[in-house]
C-alpha positions in Angstrom: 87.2 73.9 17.3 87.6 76.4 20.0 90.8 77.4 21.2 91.8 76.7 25.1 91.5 79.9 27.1 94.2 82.0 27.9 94.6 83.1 31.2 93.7 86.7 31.4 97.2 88.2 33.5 97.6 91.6 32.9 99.9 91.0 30.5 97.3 89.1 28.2 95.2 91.7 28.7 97.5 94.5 27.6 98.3 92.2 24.4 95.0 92.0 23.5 93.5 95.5 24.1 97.4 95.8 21.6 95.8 93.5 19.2 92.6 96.1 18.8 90.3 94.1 20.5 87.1 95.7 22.1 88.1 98.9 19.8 87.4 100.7 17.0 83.9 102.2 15.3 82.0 100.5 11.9 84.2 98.2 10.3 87.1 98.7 12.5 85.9 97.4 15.5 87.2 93.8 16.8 85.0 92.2 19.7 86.9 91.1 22.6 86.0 87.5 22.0 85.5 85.9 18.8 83.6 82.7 18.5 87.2 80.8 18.0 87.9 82.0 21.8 85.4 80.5 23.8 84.3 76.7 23.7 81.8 75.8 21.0 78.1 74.4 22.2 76.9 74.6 18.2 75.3 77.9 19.1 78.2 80.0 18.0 78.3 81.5 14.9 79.7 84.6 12.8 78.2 86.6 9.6 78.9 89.9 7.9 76.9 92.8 8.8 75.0 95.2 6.6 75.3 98.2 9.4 79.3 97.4 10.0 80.5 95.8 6.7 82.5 93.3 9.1 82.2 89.9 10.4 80.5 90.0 14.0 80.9 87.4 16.6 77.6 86.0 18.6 78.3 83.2 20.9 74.1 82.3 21.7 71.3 82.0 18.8 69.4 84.6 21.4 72.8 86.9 20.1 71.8 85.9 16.4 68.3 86.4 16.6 68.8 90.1 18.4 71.2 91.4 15.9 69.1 90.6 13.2 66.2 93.2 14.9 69.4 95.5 14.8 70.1 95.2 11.1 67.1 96.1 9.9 66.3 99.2 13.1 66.3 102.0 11.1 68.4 104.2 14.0 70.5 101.6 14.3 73.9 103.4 13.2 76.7 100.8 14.6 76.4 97.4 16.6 79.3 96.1 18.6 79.0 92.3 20.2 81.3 91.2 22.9 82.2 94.8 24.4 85.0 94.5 27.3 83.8 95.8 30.1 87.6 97.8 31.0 88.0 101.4 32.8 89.8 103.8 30.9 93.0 102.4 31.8 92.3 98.9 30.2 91.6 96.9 33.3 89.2 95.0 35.2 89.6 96.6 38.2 86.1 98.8 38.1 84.0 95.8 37.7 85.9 93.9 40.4 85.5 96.9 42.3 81.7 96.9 41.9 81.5 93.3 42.6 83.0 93.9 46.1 80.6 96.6 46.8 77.2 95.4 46.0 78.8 91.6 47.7 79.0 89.5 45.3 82.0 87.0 43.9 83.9 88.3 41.0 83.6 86.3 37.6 85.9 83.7 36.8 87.1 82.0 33.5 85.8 78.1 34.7 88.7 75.1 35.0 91.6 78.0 34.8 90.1 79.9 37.8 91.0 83.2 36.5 89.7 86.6 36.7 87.4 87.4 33.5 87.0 90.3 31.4 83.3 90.6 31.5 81.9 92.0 28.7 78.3 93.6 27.4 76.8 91.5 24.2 75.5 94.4 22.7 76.9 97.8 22.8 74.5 99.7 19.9 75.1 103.6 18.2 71.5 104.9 17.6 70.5 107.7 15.9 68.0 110.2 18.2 66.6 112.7 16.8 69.8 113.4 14.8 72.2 113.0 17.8 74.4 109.5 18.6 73.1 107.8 21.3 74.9 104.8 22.9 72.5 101.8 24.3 73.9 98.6 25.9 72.4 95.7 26.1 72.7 92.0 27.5 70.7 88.6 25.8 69.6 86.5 28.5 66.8 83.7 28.2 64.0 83.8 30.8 64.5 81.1 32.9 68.1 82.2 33.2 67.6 85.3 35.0 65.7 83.3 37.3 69.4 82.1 38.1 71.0 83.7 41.6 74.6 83.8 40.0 73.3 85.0 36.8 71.6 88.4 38.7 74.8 88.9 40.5 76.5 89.4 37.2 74.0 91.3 35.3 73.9 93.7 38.6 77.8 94.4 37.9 76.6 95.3 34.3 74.3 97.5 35.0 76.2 99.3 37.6 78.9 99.2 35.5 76.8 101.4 32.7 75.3 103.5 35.1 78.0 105.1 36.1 79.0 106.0 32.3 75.3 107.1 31.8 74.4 104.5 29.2 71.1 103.1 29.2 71.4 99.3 29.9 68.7 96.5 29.3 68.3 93.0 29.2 66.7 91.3 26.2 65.2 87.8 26.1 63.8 85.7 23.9 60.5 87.1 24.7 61.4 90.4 22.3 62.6 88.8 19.9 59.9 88.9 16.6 60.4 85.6 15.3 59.2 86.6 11.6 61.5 89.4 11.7 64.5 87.7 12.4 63.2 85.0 10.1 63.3 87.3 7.2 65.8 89.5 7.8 67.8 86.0 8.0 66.4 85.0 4.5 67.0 88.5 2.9 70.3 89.1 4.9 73.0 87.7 1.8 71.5 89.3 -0.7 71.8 93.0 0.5 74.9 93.4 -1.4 74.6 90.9 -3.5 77.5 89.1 -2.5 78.4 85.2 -3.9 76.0 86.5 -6.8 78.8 88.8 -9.7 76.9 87.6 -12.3 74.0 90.2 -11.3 73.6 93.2 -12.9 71.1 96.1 -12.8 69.6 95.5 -15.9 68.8 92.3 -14.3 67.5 93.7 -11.4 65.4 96.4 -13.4 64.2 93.5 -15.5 62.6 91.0 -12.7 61.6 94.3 -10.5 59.5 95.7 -13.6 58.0 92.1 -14.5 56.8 91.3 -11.4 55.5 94.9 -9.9 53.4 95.6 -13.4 51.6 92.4 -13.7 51.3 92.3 -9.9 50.7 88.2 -10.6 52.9 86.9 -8.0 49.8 88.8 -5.8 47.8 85.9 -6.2 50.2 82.5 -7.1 53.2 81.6 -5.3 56.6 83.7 -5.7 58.5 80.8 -6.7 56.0 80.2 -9.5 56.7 83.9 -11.2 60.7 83.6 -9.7 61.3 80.5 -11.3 58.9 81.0 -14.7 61.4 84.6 -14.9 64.6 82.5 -14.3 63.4 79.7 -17.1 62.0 82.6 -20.0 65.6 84.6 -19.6 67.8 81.7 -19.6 68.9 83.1 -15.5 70.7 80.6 -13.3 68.2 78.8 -10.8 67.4 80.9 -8.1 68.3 84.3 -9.7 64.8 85.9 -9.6 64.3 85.0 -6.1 67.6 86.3 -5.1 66.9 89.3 -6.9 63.3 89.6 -5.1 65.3 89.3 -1.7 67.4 92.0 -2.9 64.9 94.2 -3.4 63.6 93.1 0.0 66.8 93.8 2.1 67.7 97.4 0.6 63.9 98.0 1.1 63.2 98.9 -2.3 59.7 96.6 -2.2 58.1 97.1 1.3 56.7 94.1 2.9 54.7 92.8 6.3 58.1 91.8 8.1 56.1 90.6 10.7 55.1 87.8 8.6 57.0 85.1 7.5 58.2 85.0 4.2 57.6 81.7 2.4 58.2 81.4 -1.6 55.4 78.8 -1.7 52.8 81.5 -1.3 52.3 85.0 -2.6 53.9 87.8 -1.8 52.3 90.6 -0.2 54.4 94.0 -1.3 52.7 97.2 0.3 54.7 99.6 -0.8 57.6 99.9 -3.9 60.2 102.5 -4.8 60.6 102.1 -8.6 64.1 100.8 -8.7 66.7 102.6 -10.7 69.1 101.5 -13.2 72.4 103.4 -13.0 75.6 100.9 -13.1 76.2 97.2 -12.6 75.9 96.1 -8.5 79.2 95.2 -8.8 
């Protein structure tokens, strides 16, 4: 359940921005709201990320459904969610400033009638061309920016961005590539194997080498040849598949990610980097 909101005085501010919050690079980094902060709508949810090796915050499945294209961006060096929108002195006062001169009302905690740190749902390291390049950007649905108080506060954003000279955009669900998020989401706990000790390399090697030299699981379903591998070895239900999502996620076996992938029919690998055995995943 979601904790009440604390009025944002000064002096809650400082605390947080004491506490770490909208700070740090990678792993280090702490989002100014977690999902705990603000009340729950059963769209809220957390997971660890590959990129960051830390548990990020998204408070809208549009939030979700973005980061996933994130993870698997190939320039996609460091993604941090709910990034405060503070000067350089750790206040509001920049936004507030813009909101007065562009006319619009400031934004406002609802019920407690506050002023609210605003923040940016997306602030995203890229690499260009070998340089870091920082990119904002704000999820919105479609009909929502359709909303008059909704412009007003994405205005404040991009002014807000402008000045600093970061590129600022809004994404909606309309770029989001439903099969990609659909299988990074599939793939995305197995990266690192994590929840799965018992899996060695030699297992890996094993499954990888059965199934890319007889090429079978071409033609019948992947959970035929996943679950025929699990059965012949003796493997814990679901161990060749995880180890096929594995393979997947770290990009070992490349695939058509814009298709879905569904274990009931084949799977169609286009290209495979002859995986390595060297030491135990973990």
């Amino acid at each position: 359940m979601a904790k009440k909101r604390t009025p944002l005085t000064d002096k809650n501010i400082k605390r947080m921005i004491k506490e770490g919050r909208g700070q740090g690079e990678g792993v280090e980094y702490i989002p100014w709201l977690a999902v705990r902060d603000v009340p729950s709508l059963g769209r809220s949810t957390e997971g660890k990320g590959w990129k960051t090796g830390r548990i990020h915050h998204f408070l809208s499945k549009l939030e979700t459904d973005y980061f996933f294209q994130l993870e698997w961006a190939n320039n996609v060096i460091d993604i941090k969610e709910q990034f405060p929108l503070l000067d350089e002195f750790g206040s509001y006062g920049e936004t507030m400033e813009i909101a007065k001169q562009i006319g619009v009302k400031y934004s406002i905690i609802p019920k407690i009638r506050t002023p609210n740190v605003m923040t940016t749902d997306f602030l995203i390291t890229l690499n260009v061309d070998g340089k870091e390049i920082l990119t904002a950007r704000s999820t919105k649905y479609a009909q929502d920016l359709n909303n008059r108080r909704t412009k007003e506060k994405l205005e404040v954003e991009r002014l807000f961005w402008e000045r600093r000279g970061v590129k600022w955009e809004v994404i909606t669900e309309n770029q989001i590539n439903e099969s990609l998020v659909f299988n990074v989401e599939f793939v995305h706990g197995a990266k690192n194997l994590l929840g799965y000790k018992y899996i060695t390399h030699d297992m890996i090697y094993y499954v990888e080498n059965r199934l890319r030299t007889t090429n079978s699981f071409i033609d019948e379903p992947l959970v035929y040849w996943t679950k025929s591998i699990d059965k012949d070895l003796g493997f814990k239900k679901g161990t060749s598949l995880c180890i096929v999502r594995y393979l997947i996620a770290n990009k070992i076996w490349g695939i058509d990610m814009n298709r879905k992938i569904e274990p009931t029919e084949p799977l169609a690998v286009k290209t495979v980097t002859i995986y390595r055995r060297e030491k135990d995943v973990n």
